[in-house]
TIRO-2110 file (N, C-alpha, C; in Angstrom, 1 decimal):
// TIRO-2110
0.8, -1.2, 0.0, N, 1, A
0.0, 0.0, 0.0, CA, 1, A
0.9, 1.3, 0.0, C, 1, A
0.6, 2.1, -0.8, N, 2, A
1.7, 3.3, -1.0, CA, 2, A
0.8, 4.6, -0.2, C, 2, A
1.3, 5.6, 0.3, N, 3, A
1.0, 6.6, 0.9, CA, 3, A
0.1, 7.6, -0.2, C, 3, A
-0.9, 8.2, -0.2, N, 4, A
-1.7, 8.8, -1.4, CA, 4, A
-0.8, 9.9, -1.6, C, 4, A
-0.9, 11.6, -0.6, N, 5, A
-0.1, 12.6, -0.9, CA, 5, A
0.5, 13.1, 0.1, C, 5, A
1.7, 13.2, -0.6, N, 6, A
2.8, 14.0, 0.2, CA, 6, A
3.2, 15.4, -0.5, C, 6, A
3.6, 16.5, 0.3, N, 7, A
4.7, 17.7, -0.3, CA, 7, A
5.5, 17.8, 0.0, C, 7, A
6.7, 18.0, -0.8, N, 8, A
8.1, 17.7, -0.6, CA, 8, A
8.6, 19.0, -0.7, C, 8, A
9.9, 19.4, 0.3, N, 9, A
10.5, 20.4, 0.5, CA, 9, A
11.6, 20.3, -0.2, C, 9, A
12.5, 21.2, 0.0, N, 10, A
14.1, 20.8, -1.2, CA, 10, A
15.0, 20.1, -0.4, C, 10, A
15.4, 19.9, 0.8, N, 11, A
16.2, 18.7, 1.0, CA, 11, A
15.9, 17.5, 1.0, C, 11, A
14.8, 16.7, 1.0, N, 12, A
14.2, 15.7, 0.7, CA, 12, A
14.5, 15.7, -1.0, C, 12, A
14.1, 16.4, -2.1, N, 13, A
14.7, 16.1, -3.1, CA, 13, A
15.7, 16.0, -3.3, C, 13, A
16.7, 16.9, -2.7, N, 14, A
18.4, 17.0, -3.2, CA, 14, A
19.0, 15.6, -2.7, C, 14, A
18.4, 15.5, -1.2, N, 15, A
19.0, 14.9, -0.7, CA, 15, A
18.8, 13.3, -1.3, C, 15, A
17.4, 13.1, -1.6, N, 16, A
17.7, 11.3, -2.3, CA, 16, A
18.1, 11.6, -3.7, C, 16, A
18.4, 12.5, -4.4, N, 17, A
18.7, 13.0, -5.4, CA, 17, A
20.2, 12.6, -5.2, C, 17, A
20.9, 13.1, -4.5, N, 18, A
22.3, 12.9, -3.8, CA, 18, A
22.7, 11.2, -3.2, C, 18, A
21.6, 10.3, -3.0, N, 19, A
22.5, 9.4, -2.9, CA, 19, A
21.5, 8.7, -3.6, C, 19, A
20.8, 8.8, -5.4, N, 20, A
20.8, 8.0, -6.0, CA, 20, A
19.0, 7.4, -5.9, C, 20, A
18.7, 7.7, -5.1, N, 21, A
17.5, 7.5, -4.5, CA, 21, A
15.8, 8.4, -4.9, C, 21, A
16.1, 9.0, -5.9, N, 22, A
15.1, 10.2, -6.3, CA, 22, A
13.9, 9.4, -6.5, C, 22, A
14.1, 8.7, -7.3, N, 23, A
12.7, 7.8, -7.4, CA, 23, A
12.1, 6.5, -6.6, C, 23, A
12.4, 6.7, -5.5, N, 24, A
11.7, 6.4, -4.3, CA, 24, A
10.3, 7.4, -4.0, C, 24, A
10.5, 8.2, -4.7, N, 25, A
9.3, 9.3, -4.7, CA, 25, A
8.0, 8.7, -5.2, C, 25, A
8.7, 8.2, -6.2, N, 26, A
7.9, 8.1, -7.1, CA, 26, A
6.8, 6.8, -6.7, C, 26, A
8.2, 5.6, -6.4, N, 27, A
7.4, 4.5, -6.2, CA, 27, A
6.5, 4.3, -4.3, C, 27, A
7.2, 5.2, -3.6, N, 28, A
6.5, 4.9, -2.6, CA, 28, A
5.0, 5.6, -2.6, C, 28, A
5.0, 7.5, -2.9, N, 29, A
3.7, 7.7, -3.0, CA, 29, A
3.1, 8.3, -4.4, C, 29, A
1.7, 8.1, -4.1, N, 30, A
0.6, 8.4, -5.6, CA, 30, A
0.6, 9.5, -6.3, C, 30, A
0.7, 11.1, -5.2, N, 31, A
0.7, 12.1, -5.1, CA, 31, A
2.3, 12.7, -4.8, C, 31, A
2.5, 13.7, -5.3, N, 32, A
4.0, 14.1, -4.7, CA, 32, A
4.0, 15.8, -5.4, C, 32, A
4.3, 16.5, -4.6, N, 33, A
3.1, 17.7, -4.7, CA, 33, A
4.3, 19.0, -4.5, C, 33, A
5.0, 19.5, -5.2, N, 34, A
5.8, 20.7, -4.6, CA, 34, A
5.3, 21.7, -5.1, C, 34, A
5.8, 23.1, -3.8, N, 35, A
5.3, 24.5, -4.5, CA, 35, A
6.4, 25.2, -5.1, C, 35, A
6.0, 26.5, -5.6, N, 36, A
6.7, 27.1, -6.4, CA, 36, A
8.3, 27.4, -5.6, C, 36, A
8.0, 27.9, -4.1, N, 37, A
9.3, 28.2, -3.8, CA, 37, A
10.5, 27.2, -3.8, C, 37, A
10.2, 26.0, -3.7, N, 38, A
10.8, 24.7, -3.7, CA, 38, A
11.2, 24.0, -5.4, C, 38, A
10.3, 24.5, -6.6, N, 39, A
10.4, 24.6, -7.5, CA, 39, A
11.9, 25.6, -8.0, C, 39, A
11.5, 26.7, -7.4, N, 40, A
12.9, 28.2, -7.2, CA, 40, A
14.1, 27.5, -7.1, C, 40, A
13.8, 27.0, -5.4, N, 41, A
14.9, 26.7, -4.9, CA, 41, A
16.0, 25.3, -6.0, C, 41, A
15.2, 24.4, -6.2, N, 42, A
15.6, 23.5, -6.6, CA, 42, A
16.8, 23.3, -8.2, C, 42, A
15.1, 23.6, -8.9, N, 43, A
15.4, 23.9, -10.5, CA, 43, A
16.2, 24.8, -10.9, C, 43, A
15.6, 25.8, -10.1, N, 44, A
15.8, 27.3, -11.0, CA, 44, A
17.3, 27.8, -10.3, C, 44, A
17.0, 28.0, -8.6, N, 45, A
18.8, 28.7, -8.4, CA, 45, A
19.5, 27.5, -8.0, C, 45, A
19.1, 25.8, -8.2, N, 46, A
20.3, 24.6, -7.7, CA, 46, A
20.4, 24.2, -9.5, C, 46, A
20.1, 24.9, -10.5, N, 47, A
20.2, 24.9, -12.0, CA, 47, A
21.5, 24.1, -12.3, C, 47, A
21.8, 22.8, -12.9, N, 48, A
23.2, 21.9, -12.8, CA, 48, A
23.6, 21.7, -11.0, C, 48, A
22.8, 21.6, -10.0, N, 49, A
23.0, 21.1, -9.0, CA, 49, A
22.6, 20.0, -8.8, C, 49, A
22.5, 18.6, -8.0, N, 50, A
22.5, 17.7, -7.7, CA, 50, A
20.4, 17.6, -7.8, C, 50, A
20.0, 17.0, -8.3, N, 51, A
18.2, 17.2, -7.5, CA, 51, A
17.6, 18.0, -8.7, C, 51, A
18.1, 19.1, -9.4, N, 52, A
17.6, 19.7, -10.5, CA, 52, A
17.0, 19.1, -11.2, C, 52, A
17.8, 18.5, -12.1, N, 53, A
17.3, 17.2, -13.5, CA, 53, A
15.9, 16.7, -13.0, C, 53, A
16.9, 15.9, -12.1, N, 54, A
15.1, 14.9, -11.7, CA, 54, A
13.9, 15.4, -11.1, C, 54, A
14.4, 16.5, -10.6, N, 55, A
12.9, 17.2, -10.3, CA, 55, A
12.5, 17.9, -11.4, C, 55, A
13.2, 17.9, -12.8, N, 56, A
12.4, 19.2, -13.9, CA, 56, A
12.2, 17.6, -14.4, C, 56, A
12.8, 16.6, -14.6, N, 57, A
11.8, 15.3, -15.5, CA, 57, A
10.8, 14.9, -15.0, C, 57, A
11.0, 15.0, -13.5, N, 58, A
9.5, 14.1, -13.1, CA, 58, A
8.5, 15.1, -13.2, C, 58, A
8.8, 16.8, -13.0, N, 59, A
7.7, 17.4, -13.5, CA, 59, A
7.1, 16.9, -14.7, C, 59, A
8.2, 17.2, -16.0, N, 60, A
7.8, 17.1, -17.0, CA, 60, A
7.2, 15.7, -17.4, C, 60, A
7.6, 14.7, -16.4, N, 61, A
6.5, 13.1, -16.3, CA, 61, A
5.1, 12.9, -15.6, C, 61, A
4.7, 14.6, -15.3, N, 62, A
4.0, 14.4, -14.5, CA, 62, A
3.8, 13.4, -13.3, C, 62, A
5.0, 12.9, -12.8, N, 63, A
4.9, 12.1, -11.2, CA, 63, A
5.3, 13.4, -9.8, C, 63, A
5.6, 14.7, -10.3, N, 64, A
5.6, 15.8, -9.3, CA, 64, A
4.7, 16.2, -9.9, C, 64, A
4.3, 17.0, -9.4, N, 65, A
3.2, 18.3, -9.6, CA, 65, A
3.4, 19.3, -8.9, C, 65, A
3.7, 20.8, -9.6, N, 66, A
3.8, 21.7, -9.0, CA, 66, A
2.7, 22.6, -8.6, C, 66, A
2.6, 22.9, -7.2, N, 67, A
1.5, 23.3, -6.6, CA, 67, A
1.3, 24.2, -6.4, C, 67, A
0.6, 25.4, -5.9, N, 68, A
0.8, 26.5, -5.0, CA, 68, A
-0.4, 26.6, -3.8, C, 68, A
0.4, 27.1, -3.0, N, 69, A
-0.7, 27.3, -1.7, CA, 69, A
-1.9, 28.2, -2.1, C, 69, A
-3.0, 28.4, -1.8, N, 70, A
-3.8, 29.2, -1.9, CA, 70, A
-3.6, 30.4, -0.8, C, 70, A
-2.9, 29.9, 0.5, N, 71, A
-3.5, 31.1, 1.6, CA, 71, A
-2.1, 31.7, 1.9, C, 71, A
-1.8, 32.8, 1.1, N, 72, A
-0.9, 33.2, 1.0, CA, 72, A
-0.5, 34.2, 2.0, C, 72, A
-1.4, 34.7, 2.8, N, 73, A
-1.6, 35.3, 4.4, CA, 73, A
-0.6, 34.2, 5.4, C, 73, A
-1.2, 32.8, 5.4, N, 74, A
-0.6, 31.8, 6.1, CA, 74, A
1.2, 32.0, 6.0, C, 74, A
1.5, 31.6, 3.9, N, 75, A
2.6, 31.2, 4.0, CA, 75, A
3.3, 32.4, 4.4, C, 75, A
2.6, 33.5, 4.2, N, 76, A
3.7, 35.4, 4.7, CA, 76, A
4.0, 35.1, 6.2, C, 76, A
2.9, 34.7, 7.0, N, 77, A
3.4, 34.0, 8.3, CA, 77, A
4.9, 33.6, 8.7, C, 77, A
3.9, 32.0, 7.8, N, 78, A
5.5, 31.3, 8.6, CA, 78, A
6.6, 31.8, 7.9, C, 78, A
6.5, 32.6, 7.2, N, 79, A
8.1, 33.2, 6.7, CA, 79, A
8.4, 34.1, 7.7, C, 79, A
8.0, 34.2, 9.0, N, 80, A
9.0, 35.1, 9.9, CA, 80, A
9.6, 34.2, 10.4, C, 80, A
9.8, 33.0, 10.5, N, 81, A
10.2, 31.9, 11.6, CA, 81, A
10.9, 30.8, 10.2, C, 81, A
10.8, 30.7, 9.5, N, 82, A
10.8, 29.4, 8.4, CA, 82, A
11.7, 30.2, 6.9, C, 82, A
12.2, 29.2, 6.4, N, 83, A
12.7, 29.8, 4.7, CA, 83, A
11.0, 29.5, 3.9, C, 83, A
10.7, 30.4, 3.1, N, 84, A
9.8, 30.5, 2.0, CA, 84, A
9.3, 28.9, 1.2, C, 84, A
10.2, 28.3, 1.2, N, 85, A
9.9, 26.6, 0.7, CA, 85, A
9.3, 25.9, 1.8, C, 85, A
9.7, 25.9, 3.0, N, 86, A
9.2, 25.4, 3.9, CA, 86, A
8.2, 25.6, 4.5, C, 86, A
8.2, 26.8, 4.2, N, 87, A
6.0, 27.6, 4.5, CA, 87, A
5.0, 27.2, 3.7, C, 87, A
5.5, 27.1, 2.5, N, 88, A
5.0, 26.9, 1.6, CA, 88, A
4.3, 25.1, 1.5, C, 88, A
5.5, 24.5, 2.2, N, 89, A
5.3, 22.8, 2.3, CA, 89, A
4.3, 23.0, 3.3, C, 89, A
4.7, 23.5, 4.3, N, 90, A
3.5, 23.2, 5.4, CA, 90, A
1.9, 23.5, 5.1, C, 90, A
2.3, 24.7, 4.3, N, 91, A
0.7, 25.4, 4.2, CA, 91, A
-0.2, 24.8, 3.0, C, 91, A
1.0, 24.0, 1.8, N, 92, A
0.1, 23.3, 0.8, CA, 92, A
-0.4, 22.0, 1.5, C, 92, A
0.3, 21.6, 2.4, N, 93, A
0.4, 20.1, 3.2, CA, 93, A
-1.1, 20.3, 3.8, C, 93, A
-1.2, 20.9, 4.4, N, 94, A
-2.7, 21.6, 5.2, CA, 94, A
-4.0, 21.5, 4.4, C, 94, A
-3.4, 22.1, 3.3, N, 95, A
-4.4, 22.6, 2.4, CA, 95, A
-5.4, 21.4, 1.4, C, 95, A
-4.2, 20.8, 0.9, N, 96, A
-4.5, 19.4, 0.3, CA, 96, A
-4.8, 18.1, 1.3, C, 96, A
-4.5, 18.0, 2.6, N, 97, A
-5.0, 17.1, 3.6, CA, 97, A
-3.9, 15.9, 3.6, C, 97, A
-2.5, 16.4, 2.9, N, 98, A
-1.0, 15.4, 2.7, CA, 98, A
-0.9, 15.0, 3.7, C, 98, A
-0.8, 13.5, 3.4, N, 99, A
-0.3, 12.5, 4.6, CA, 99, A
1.2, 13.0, 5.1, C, 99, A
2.0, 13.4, 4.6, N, 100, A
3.2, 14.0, 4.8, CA, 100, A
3.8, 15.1, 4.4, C, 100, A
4.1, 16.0, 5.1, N, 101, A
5.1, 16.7, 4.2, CA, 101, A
6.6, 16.6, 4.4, C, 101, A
7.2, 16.4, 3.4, N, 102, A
8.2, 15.8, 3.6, CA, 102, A
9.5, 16.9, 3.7, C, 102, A
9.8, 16.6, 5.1, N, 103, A
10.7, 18.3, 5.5, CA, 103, A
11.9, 17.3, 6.4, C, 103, A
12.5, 17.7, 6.1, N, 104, A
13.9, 17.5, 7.0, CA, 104, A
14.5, 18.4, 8.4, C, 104, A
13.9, 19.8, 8.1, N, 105, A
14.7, 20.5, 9.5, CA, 105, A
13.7, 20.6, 10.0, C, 105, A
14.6, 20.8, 11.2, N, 106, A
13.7, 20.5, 13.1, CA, 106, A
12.6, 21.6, 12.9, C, 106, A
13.2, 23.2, 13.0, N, 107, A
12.1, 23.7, 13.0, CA, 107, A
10.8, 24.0, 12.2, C, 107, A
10.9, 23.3, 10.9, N, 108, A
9.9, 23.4, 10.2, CA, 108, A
8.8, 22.2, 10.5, C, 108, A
9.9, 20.9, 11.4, N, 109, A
9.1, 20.1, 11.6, CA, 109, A
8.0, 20.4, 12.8, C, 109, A
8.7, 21.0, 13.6, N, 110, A
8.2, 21.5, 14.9, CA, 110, A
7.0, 22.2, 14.5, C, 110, A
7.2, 23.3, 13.3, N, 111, A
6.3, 24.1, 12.6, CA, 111, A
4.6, 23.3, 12.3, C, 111, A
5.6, 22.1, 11.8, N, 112, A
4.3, 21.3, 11.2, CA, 112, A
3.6, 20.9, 12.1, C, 112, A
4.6, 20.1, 12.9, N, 113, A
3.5, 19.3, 14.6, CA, 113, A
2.8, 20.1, 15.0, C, 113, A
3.1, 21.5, 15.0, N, 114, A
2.0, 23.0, 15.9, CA, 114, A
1.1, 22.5, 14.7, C, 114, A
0.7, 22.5, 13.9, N, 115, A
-0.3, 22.9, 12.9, CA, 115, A
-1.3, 21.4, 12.5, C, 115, A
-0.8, 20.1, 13.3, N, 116, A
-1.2, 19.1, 12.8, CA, 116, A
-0.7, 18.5, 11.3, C, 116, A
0.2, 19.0, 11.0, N, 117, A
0.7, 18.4, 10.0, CA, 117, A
2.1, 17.2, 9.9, C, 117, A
1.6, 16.0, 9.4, N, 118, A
2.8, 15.0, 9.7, CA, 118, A
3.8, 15.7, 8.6, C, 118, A
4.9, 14.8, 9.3, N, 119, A
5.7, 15.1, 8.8, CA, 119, A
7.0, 14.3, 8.9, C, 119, A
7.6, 13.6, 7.8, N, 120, A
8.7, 12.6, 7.7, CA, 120, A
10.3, 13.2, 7.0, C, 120, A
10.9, 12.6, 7.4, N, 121, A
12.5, 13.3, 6.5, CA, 121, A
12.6, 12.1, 5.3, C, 121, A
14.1, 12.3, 5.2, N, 122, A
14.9, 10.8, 4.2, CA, 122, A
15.1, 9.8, 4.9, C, 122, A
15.3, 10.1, 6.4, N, 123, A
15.4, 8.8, 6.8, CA, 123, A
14.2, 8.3, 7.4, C, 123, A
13.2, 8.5, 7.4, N, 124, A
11.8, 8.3, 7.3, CA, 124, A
11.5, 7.2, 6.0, C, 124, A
11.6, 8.4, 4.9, N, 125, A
11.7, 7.7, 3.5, CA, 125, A
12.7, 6.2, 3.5, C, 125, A
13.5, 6.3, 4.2, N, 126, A
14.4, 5.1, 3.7, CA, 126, A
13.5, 4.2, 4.9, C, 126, A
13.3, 4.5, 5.9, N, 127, A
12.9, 2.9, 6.9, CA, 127, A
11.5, 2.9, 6.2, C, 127, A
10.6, 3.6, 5.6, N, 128, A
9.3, 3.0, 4.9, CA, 128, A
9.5, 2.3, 4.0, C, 128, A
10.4, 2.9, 2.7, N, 129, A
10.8, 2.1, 1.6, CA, 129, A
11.4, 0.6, 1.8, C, 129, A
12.3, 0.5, 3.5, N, 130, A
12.2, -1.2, 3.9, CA, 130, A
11.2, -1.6, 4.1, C, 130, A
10.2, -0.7, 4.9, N, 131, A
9.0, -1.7, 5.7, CA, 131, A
8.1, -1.9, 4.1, C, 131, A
8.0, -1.5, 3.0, N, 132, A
7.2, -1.8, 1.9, CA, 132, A
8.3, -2.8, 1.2, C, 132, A
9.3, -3.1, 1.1, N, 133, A
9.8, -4.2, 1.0, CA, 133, A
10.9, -3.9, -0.1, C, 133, A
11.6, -2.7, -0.3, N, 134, A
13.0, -2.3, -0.6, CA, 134, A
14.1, -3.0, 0.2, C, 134, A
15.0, -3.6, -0.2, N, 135, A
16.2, -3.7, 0.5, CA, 135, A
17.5, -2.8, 0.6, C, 135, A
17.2, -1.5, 1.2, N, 136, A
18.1, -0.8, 1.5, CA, 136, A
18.9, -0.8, 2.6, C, 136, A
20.7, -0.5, 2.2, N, 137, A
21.2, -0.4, 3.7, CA, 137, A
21.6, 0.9, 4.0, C, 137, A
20.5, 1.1, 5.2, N, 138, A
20.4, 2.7, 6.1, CA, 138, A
21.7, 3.0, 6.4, C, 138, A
22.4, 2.1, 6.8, N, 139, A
23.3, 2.8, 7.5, CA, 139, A
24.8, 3.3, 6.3, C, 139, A
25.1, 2.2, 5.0, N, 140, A
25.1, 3.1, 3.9, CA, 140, A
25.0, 4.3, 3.3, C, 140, A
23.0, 4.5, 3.1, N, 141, A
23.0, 5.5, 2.6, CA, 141, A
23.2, 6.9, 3.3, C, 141, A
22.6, 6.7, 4.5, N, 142, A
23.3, 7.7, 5.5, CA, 142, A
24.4, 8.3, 5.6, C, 142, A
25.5, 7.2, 5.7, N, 143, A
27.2, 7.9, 5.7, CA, 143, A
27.6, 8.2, 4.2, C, 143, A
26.7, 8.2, 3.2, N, 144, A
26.7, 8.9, 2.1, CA, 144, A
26.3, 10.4, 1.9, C, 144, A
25.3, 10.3, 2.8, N, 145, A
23.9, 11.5, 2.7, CA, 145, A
25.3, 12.3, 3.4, C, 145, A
25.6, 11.8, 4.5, N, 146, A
26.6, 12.6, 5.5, CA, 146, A
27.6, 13.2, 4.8, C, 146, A
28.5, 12.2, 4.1, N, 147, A
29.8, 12.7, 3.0, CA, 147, A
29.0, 13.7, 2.1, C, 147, A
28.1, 14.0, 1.5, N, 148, A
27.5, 14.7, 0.5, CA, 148, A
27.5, 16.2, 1.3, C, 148, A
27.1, 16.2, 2.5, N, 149, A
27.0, 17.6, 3.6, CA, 149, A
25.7, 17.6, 4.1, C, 149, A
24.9, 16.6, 3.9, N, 150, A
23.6, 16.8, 4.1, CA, 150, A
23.9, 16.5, 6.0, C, 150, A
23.0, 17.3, 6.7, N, 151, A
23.4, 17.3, 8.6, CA, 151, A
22.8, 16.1, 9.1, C, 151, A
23.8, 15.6, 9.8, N, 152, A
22.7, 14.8, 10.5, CA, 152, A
23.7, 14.8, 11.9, C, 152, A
22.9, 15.1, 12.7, N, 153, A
24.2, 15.2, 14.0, CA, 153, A
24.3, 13.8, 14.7, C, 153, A
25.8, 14.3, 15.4, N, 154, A
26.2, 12.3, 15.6, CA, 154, A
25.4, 11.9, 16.8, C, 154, A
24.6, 12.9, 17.6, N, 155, A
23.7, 12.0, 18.1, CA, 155, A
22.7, 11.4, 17.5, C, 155, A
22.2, 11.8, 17.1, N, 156, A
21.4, 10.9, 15.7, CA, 156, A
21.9, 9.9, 15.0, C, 156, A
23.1, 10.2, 14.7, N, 157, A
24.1, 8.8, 14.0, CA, 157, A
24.2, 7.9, 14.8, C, 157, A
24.6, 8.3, 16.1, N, 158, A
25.2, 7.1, 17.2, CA, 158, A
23.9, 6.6, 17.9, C, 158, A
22.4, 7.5, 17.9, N, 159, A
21.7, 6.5, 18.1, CA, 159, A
20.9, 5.6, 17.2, C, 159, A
20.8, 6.2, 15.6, N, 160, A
20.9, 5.0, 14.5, CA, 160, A
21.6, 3.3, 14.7, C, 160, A
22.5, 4.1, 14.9, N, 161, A
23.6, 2.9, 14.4, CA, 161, A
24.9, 2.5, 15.8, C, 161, A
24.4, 2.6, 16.7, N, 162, A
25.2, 2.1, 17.8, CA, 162, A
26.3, 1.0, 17.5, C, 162, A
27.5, 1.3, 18.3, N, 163, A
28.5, 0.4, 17.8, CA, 163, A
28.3, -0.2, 18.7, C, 163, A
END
């Protein structure tokens, strides 16, 4: 059973973009939904960056969809506290009734839990893609994600992956 809709923020795309993994999007959910600022960020100023390509093919495959929020009062909001992509995830996430939006930093997540909105990272994405029956090794892609620059602090690492 795959997840219906999610919206995705830009490190969730760069980042399985970065270790190879972009189309995990595709195959875990039905829906995959980004807004314009995330479109900006990605395509437009990460243009020959890591995450670009495949986010302008899968538009153009229609398996993303570019969205926009309607409550534009909302997203001016959370732009005192949040970057523009990330307001935008939350407030399309809301809007459409997204099982996830798919955000990586703390305070956006924090953002989301205030507002009822779930919310999963990559390594989210990576232990669902095993529980639906991928064979990936987390602890792999992670010290990849890591080499790449993507954060993950070592308490987080060390309680992943205990020696």
């Amino acid at each position: 059973m795959r997840i219906l809709r999610v919206v995705a923020d830009s490190s969730c795309l760069i980042g399985l973009a970065q270790i190879g993994l972009f189309g995990l999007l595709k195959d875990l959910f039905l829906e995959v939904h980004i807004p314009p600022a995330v479109y900006q960020e990605v395509v437009v100023n990460g243009r020959d960056e890591t995450g670009a390509n495949e986010t302008e093919s899968a538009l153009k495959e229609d398996w993303i969809l570019l969205t926009a929020a309607k409550d534009e009062i909302a997203v001016k909001a959370l732009t005192t506290a949040l970057g523009k992509g990330e307001s935008e995830v939350i407030v399309l996430s809301k809007e459409l009734g997204a099982d996830f939006a798919l955000i990586d930093e703390k305070s956006a997540r924090n953002t989301a839990d205030l507002l009822n909105v779930d919310t999963v990272g990559i390594l989210g994405i990576i232990d669902l893609a095993n529980e639906m029956g991928f064979s990936l090794d987390k602890k792999r892609l992670v010290d990849c994600l890591r080499q790449s620059g993507f954060r993950i602090s070592e308490k987080i690492y060390k309680k992943l992956f205990p020696e």
